[in-house]
N, C-alpha and C positions, 0 to 999 in steps of 0.2 A: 674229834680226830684222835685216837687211842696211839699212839706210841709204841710204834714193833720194835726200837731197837734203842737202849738207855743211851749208847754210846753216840749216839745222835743229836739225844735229847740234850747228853751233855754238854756237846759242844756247843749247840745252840744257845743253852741257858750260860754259859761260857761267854761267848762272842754277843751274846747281847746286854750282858750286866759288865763284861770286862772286868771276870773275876777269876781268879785262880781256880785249877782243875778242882781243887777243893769245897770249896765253894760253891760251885757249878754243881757237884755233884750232891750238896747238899740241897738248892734250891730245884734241880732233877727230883731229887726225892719228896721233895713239898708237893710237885705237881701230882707225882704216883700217890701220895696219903691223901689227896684231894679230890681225885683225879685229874683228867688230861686237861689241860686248857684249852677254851676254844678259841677261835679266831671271833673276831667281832669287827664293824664298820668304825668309822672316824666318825662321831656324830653322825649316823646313817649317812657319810660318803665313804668313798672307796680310799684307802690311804696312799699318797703322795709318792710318785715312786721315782728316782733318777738315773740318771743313763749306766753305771753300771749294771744297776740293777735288771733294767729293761731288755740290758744287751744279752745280761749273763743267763736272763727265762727265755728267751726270742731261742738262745741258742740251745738248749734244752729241747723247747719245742719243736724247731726245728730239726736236731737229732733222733727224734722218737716220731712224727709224723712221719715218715716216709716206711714204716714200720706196723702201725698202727694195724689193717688188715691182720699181718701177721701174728699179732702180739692177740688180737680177738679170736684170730683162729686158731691161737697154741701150735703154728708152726716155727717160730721164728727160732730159729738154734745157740744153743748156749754163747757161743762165740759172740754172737749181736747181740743178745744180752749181756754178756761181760762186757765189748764197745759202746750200750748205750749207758752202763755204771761207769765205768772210766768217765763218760763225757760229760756225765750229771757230777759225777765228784768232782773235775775240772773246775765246769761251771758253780758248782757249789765253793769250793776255795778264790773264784774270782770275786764274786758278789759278795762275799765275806770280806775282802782284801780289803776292796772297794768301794763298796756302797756304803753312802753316810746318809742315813735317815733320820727322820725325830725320832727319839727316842721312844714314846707309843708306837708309830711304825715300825721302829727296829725291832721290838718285841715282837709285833704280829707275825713280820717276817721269818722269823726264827722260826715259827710254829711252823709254814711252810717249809722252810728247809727242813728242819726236822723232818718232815715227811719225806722231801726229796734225798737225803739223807738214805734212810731208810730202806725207800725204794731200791734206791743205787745197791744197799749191802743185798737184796733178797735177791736183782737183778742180777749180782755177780756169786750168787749161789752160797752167801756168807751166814743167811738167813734163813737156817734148818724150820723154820716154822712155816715160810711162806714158800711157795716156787719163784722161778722166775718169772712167768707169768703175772706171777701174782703181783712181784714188784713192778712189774710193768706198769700193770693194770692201776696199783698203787700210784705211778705216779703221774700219769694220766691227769687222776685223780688230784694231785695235788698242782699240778697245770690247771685245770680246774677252778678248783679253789683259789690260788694266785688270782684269776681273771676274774674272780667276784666279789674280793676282797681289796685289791691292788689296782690303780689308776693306770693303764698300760694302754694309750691308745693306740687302736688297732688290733688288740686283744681282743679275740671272740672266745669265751669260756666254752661254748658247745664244739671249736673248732678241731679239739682234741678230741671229743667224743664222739664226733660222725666224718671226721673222713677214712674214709676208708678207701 
C-alpha cells in the first residue's frame, strides 16, 4: 500500500510510536528507504478492534456509501468531495483521540489511516497527483482493507465495492 502523501504517513508513524514530530519523521523516512509497509494478520486472525474505533470507520463508511455510484461514475462534484474529506478527517482525529489498541494493532491501524489520511487530502483537491476521484476511489479502497484486516462485526469488506 505505497504512500501518496508523507504528511500522513507522519502522523500516523507519530500517533503510533507517540513520538515527537521529529522522530515520526524520521521513522516516515525508514519506511520510504525500505519501502511501504504492509498491513499483515494477527497470527492469520483479524486484529481486535474497540468501539472508538468501530464507531469512527462505520461513520466513514457510512459517509461515502451513499455516494459510491457517483464517485465510479466521475460525476460526484467537488463540493462532495471536499464534504466526504472534511468527514474522513473528523473521523480520522476521533479514532486517533480515542482508540486504544495493542500496540501490534495500533501499528496496523496507522497504516490504514495513513491511507484514509491521504485519501481525505486528494479528495479535497490538496493532492496535485491524484484527482478527486482518485481519492475517493482510494479510499474505498482503504475501507476495504480495514474489513480484511480489522475484526469489525458486521463489516462486509466487498460492501464498499458493490453498492452502487
Amino acid at each position: 500500500m505505497p504512500y501518496r502523501n508523507s504528511r500522513w504517513l507522519i502522523l500516523a508513524a507519530s500517533l503510533a510510536l507517540g513520538a515527537a514530530p521529529a522522530r515520526a519523521a524520521d521513522h516516515a523516512h525508514e519506511h520510504d528507504a525500505h519501502g511501504a509497509a504492509t498491513l499483515k494478520l494477527d497470527n492469520g486472525q483479524k486484529w481486535k478492534t474497540d468501539a472508538p474505533l468501530r464507531q469512527g470507520m462505520k461513520n466513514i463508511k457510512a459517509a461515502v456509501q451513499p455516494h459510491l455510484h457517483a464517485i465510479h461514475e466521475n460525476t460526484l462534484k467537488a463540493a462532495t468531495y471536499q464534504t466526504l474529506a472534511k468527514r474522513t478527517e473528523t473521523q480520522i482525529a476521533f479514532m486517533v483521540k480515542n482508540c486504544k489498541l495493542a500496540p501490534d494493532a495500533d501499528a496496523q491501524l496507522h497504516l490504514v489511516i495513513a491511507e484514509l489520511g491521504a485519501a481525505a487530502e486528494a479528495m479535497a483537491g490538496k493532492d496535485k497527483a491524484q484527482s478527486r476521484q482518485q481519492g475517493a476511489l482510494q479510499l474505498v479502497r482503504a475501507l476495504e482493507t480495514y474489513g480484511e484486516f480489522f475484526d469489525h462485526p458486521g463489516w462486509s469488506e466487498a460492501a464498499a465495492k458493490h453498492a452502487h
